[in-house]
C-alpha positions in Angstrom: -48.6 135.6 -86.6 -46.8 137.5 -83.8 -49.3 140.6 -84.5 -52.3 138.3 -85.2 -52.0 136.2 -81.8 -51.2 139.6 -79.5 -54.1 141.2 -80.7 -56.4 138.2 -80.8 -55.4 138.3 -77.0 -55.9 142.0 -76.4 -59.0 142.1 -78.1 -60.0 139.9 -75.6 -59.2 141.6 -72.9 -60.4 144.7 -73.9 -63.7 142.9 -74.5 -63.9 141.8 -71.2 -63.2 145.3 -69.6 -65.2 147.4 -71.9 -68.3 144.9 -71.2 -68.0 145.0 -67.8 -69.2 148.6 -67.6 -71.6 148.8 -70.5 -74.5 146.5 -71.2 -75.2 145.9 -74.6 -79.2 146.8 -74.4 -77.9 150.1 -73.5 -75.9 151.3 -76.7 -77.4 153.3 -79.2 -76.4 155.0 -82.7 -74.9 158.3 -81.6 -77.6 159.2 -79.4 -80.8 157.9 -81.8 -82.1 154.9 -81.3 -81.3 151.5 -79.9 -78.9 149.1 -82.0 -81.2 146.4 -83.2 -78.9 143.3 -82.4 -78.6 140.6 -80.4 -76.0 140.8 -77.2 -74.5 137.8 -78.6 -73.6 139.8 -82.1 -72.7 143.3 -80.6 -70.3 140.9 -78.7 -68.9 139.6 -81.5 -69.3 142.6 -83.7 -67.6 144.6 -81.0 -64.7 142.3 -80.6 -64.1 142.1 -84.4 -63.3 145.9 -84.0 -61.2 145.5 -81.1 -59.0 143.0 -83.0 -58.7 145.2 -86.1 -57.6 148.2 -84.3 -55.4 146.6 -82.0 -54.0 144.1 -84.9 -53.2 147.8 -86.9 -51.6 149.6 -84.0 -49.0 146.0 -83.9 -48.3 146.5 -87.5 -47.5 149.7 -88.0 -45.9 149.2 -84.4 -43.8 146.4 -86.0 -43.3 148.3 -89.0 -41.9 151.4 -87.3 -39.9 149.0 -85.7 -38.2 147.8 -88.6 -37.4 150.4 -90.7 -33.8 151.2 -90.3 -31.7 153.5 -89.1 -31.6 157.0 -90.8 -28.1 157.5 -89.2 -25.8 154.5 -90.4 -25.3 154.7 -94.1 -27.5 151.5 -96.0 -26.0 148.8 -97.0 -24.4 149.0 -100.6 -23.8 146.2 -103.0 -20.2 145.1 -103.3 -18.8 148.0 -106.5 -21.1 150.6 -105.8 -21.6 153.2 -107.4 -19.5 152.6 -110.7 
């Protein structure tokens, strides 16, 4: 939930700043023709692919995170090896 909420929230902010520049009647499908939405679902579509992208940079952030260290020797169960 850590990496769900953080993004939720930064996808939301992003949102914010990125549509503060652009309008949405003004995008267009790499440089053809106008994207046939509403501004209410490029909004929504846009901040669905904020939250994704910033929800996979937290995992792998959090994975990264976790994975232990390659210096200290792993911990061993209790007669090992035999």
């Amino acid at each position: 939930m850590a990496v769900a909420w953080s993004s939720f929230l930064a996808a939301g902010v992003m949102e914010a700043l990125v549509f503060a520049v652009v309008d949405p009647g003004d995008l267009r499908w790499f440089g053809a023709g106008p994207i046939e939405l509403s501004a209410q679902a490029i909004y929504t579509v846009s901040f669905l692919i904020f939250w994704g992208v910033v929800a996979l940079g937290a995992s792998v952030a959090l994975l990264l995170a976790g994975l232990p260290d390659e210096s200290r020797p792993a911990a061993q169960a209790p007669g090992w090896p035999r």
